[in-house]
C-alpha positions in Angstrom: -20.2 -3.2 -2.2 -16.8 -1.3 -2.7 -14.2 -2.9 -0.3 -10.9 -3.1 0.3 -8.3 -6.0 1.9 -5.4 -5.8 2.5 -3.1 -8.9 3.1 0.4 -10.2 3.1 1.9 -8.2 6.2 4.3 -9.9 8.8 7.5 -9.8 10.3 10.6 -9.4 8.7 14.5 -8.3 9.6 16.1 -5.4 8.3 17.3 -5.6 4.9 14.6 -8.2 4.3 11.9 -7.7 1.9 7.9 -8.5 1.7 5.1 -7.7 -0.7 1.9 -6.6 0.6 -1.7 -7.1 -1.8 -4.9 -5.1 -2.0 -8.0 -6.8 -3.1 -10.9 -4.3 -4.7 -14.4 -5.4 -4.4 -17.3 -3.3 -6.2 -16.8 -0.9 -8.5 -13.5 0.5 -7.6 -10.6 -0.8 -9.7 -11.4 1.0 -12.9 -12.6 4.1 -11.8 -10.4 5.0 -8.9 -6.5 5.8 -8.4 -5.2 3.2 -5.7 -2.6 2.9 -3.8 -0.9 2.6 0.1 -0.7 5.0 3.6 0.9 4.0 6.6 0.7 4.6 10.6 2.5 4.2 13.2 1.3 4.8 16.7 0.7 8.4 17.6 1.9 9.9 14.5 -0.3 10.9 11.3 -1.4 8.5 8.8 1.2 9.1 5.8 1.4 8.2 1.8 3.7 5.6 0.4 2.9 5.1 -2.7 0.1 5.6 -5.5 -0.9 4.2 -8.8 -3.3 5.5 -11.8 -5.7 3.5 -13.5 -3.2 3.7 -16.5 -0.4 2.4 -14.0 1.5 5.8 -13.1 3.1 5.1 -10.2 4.4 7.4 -7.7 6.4 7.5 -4.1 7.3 8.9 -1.1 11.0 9.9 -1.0 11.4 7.7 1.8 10.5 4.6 0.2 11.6 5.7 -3.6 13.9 3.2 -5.4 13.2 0.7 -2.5 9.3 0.1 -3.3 7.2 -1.1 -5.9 3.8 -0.5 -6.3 2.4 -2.2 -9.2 -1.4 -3.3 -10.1 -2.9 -6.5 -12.0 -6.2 -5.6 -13.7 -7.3 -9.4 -14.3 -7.2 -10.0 -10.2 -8.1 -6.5 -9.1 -5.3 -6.0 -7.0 -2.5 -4.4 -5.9 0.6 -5.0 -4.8 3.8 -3.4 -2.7 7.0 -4.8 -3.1 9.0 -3.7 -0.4 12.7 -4.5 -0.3 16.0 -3.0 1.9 13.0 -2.8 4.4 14.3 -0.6 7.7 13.2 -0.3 11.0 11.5 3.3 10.5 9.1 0.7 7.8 7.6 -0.8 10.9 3.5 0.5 10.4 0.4 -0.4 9.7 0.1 -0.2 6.1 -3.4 1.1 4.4 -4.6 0.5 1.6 -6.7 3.2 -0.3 -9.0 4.2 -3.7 -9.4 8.1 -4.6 -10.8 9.4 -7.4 -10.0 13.0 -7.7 -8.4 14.2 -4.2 -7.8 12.5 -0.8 -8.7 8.8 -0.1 -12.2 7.9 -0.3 -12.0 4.2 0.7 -10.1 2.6 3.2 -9.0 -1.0 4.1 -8.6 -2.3 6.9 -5.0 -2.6 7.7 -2.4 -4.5 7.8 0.7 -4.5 9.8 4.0 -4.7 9.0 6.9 -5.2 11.8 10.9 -4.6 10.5 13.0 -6.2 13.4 16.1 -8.3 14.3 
């Protein structure tokens, strides 16, 4: 079964940093592009960063030069590095896998909280 799960989210202060993971199960980490969304209440669910099967990375400006998205094919995952974290961070973070558009599978979630 293709799944993914998220883990690694928590509480940190501004200026702090954290790294996030995606686990994914099935047939997902060759074939599909992966990479992170995130929500915050009553707002749209928004892109953060992506990476290619042959690790081509990209961001939002928002997070550009401040996060890291990088993948290890002998665990199947991947990872966000996120450092100079600011409050405007604070979301629920989503990991997803896309093949040729918009994302196709979803994790669950995992939340991330930037405050002093």
């Amino acid at each position: 079964q293709e799944q993914l799960v998220e883990s690694g989210g928590g509480l940190v202060q501004p200026g702090g940093s954290l790294r996030i993971s995606c686990v994914a199960l099935g047939n997902i980490f060759s074939v599909y592009k992966l990479g992170w969304y995130r929500q915050v209440p009553g707002k749209q669910r928004e892109p953060v960063a992506g990476i290619t099967q042959d690790n081509v990375a990209g961001y939002a400006d928002s997070v550009e030069g401040r996060f890291t998205i990088t993948r290890d094919n002998t665990k199947g995952t991947i990872y966000l590095q996120m450092n100079d974290l600011k409050l405007e961070d604070s979301a629920v973070y989503y990991c997803y896998a896309s093949r040729f558009g918009p994302p196709e599978i979803w994790g669950q979630g995992t939340q991330v909280t930037v405050s002093s």
